[in-house]
C-alpha positions in Angstrom: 75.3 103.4 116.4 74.6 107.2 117.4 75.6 106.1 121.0 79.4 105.2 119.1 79.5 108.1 117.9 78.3 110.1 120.8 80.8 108.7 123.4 83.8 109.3 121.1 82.9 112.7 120.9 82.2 113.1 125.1 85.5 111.6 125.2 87.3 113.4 123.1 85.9 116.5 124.0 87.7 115.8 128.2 90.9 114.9 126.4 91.0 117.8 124.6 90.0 120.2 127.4 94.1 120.7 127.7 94.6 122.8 124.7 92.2 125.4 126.3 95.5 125.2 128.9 97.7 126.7 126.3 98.8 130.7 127.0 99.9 131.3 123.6 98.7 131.0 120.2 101.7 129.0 118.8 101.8 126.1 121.9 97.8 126.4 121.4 98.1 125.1 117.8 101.1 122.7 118.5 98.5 121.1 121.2 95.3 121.1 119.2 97.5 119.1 116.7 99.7 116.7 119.3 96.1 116.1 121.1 93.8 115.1 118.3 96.7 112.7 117.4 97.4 111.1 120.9 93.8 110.8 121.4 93.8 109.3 117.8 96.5 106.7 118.8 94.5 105.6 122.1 91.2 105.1 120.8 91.8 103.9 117.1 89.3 101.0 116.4 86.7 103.2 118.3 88.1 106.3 115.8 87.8 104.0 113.0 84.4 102.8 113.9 83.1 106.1 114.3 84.8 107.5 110.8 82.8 105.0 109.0 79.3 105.5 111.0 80.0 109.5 110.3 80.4 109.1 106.8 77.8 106.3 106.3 74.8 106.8 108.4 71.4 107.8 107.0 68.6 108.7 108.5 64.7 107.4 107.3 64.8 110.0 104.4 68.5 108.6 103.2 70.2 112.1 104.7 73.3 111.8 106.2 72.3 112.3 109.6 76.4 113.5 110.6 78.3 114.0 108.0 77.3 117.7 106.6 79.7 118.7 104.0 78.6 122.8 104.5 78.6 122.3 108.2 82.4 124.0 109.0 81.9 124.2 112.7 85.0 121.6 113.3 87.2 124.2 111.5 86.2 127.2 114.4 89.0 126.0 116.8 91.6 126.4 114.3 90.4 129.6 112.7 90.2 131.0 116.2 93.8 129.7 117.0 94.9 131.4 113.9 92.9 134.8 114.6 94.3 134.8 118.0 97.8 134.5 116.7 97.5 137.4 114.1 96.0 139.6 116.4 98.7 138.7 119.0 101.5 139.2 116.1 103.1 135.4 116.5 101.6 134.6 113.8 102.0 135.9 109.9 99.2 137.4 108.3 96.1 135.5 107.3 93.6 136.5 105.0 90.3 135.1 106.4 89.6 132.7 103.2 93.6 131.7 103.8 92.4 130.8 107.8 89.6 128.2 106.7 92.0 126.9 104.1 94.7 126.2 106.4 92.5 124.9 109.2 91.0 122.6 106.5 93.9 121.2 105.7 95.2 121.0 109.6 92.0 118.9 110.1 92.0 117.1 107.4 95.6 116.3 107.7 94.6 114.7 111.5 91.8 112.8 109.9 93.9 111.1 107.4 96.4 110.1 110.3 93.3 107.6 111.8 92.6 106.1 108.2 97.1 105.3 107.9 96.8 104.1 111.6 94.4 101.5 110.7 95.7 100.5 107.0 99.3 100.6 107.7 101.0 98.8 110.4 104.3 100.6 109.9 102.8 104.2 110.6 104.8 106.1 112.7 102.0 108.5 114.9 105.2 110.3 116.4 107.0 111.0 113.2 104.0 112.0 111.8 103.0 114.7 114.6 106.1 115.7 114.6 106.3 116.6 110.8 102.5 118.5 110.9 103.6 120.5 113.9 107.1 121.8 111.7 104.9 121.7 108.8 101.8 124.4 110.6 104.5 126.0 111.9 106.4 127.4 108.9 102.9 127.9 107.4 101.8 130.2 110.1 105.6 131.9 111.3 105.6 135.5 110.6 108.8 136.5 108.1 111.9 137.7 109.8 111.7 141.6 109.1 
């Protein structure tokens, strides 16, 4: 099961290598989100496989063995995004507890698209990029002065 896991990840990891592409904060974020969802869309029953393995597997003690709920390292990327686009000024202000908060919800928000993908035949992956990417952008826009 680890070796599931494992080539998602290697995967995922090459697809994503575009966002690194980006030259500004703003397209940075609109690619990390439009990414993680095409790749999504692609690979679903392996994304859905590797959801439940994540949240399931145990090790000989009955640990988890992946899912870590004080492990926050798949939040960095965002909070970096965000960080870059303070200290760039394209994006508003963001209080550092505000940065985890919103890249929590930005991940989880990508996370639930997998679960809809697989439950509901009528989900629309396009519609529902689209709406995140307006959504994250109003959230991070700074306010016309």
């Amino acid at each position: 099961m680890q070796h599931i896991v494992e080539d998602l990840y290697v995967k995922g990891a090459s697809f994503m290598s575009k966002i690194a592409t980006e030259s500004t904060a703003s397209t940075m974020l609109r690619s990390y989100i439009e990414t993680n969802l095409e790749y999504i869309l692609a690979h679903k029953q392996h994304v859905a496989a590797v959801a439940d393995i994540v949240m399931n597997l145990r090790d000989e003690e009955g640990k988890l063995i992946y899912h870590k709920p004080t492990d926050n390292a798949i939040y960095a990327p965002l909070i970096e995004i965000l960080q870059w686009g303070q200290e760039d000024g394209s994006f508003r202000p963001i209080m550092p507890a505000s940065a985890q908060v919103m890249a929590m919800t930005i991940r989880s928000a990508i996370d639930l698209a997998s679960q809809q993908l697989v439950l509901n035949p009528d989900f629309n992956m396009k519609e529902y990029a689209d709406e995140l990417i307006q959504l994250f952008e109003a959230a991070t826009r700074k306010s016309p002065v």
